[in-house]
Backbone as JSON, one array per atom type, in Angstrom:
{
  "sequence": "XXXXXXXXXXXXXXXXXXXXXXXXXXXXXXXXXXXXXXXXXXXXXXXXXXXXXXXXXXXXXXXXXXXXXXXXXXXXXXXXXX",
  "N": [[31.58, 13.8, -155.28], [32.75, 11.09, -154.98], [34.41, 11.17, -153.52], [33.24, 12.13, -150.79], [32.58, 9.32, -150.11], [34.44, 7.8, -149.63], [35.75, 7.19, -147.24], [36.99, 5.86, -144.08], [35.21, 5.81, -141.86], [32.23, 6.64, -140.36], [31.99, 10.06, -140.54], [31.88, 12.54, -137.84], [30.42, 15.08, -136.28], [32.79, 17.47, -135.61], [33.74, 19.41, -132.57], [35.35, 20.78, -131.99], [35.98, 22.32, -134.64], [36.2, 25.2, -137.27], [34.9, 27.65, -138.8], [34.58, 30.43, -140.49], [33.44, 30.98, -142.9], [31.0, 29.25, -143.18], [29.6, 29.88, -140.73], [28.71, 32.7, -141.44], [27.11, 31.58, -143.28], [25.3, 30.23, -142.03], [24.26, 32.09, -140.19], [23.02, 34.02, -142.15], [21.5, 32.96, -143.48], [19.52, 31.8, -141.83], [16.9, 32.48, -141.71], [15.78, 31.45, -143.97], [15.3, 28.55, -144.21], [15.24, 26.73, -146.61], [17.37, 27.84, -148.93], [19.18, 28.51, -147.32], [19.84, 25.47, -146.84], [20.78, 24.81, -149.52], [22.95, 26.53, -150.06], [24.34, 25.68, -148.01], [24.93, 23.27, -149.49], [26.75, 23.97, -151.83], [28.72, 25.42, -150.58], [29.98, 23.07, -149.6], [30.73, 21.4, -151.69], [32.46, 23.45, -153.3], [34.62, 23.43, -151.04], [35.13, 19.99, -151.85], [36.04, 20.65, -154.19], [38.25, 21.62, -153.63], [39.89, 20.21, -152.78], [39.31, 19.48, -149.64], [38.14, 17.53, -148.12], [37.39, 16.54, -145.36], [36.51, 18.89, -144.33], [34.69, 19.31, -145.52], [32.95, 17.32, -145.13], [32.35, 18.71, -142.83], [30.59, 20.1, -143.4], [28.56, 19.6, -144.64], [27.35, 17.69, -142.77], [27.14, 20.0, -140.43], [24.52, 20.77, -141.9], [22.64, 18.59, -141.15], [22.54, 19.04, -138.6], [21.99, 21.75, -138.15], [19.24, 21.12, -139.27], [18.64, 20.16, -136.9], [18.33, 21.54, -135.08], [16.76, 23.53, -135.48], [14.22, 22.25, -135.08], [14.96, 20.95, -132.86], [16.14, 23.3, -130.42], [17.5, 22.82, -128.12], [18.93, 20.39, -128.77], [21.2, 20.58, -130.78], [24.67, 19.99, -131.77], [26.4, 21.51, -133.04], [25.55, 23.93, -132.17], [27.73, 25.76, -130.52], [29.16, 26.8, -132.72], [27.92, 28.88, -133.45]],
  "CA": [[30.82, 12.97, -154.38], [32.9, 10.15, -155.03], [35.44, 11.49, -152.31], [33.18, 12.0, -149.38], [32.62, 8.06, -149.41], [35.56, 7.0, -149.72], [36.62, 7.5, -145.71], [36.79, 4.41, -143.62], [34.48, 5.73, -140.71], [31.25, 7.79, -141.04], [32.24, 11.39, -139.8], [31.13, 12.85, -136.86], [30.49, 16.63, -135.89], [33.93, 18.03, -134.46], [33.54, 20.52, -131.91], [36.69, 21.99, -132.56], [35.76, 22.95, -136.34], [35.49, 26.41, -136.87], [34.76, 28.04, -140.6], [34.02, 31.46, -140.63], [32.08, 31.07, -143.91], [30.3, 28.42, -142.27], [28.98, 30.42, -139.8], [28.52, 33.39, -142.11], [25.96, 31.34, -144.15], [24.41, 29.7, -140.75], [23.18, 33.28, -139.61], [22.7, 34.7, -143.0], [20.25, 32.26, -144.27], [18.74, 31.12, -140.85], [15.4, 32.54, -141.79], [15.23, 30.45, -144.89], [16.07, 27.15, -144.07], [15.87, 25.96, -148.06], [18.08, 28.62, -149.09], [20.42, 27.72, -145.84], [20.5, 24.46, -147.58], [21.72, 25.11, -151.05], [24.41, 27.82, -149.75], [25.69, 25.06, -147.48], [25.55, 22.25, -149.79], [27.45, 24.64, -152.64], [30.07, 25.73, -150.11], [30.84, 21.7, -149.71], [31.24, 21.3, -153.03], [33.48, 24.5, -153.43], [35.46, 22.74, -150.28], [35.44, 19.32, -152.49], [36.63, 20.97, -155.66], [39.68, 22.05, -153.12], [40.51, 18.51, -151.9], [39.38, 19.62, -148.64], [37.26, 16.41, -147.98], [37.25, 16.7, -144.28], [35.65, 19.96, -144.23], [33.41, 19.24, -146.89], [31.88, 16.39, -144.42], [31.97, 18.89, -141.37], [29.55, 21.69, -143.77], [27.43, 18.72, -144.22], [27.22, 17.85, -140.99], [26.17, 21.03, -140.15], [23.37, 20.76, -142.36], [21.76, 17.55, -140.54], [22.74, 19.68, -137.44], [20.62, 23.23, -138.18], [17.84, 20.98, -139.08], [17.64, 18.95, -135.74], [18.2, 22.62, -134.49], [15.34, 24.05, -135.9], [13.07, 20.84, -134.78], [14.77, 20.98, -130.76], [16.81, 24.1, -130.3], [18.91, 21.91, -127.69], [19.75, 19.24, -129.16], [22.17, 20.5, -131.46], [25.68, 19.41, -131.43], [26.82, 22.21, -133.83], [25.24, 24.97, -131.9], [28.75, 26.36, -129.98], [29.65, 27.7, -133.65], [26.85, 30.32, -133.95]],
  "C": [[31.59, 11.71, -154.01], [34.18, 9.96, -153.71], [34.9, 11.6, -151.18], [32.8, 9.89, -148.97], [33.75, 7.35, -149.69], [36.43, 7.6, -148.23], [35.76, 6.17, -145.28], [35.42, 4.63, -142.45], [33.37, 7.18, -141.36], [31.75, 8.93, -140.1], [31.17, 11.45, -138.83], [31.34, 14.78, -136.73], [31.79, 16.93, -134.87], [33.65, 19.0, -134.25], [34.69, 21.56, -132.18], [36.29, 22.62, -134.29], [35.21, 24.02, -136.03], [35.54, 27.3, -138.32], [33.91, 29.44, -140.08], [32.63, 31.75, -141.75], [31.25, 30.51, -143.76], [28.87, 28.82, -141.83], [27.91, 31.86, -140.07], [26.66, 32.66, -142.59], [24.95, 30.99, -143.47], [23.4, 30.95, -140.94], [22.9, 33.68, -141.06], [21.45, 34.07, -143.11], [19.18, 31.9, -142.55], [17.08, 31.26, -140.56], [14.84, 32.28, -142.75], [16.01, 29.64, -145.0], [16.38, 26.2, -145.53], [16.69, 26.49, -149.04], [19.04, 28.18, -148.87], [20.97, 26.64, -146.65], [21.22, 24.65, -148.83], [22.4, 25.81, -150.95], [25.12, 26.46, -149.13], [25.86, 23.9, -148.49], [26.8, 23.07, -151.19], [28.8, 24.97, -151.86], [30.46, 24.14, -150.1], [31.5, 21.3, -150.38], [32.49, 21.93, -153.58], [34.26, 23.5, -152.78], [36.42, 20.81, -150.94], [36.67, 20.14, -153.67], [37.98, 21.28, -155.47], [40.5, 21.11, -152.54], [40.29, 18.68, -150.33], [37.71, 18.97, -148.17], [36.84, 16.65, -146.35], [36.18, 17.73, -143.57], [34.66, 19.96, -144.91], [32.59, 18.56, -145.76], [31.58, 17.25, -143.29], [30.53, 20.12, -141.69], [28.18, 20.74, -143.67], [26.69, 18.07, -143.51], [26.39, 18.4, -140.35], [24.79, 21.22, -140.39], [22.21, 19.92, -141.46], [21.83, 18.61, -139.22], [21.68, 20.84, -137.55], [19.62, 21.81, -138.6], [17.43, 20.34, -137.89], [17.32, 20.34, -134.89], [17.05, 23.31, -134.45], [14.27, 23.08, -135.36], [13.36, 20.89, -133.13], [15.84, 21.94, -130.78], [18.22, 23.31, -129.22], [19.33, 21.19, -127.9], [20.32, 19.56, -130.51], [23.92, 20.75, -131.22], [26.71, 20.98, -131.9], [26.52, 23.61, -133.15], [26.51, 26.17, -130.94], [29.36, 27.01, -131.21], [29.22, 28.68, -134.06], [27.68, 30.88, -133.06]]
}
């Protein structure tokens, strides 16, 4: 944990990011959204445990992202990776 705050600027959703497993867990779980959650926050973690901080913030991301998704189908930022 102590690695995703330690970046100078709060991340933002890059459009370019593209994670197969990601996307995998998106559609897998997408019809249990508290599921959804604990797959993606576990893959972050995995992604931490690999020094791959960057990606770690873009799974989490995602997360805030499927839920605004689920709440307004268009207003998500993240939705060009399904």
């Amino acid at each position: 944990m102590g690695q995703l705050a330690n970046v100078h600027e709060m991340p933002f959703v890059d459009p370019a990011f593209d994670d197969d497993k990601l996307k995998n867990i998106i559609q897998y779980f997408s019809i249990n959204p508290d599921e959804m959650d604990k797959e993606l926050h576990r893959y972050a973690k995995e992604l931490l445990d690999a020094g791959k901080v960057n990606e770690a913030w873009q799974v989490l991301l995602a997360i805030i992202d499927c839920k605004k998704m689920t709440e307004d189908p268009g207003n998500s930022l993240f939705k060009a990776h399904l």
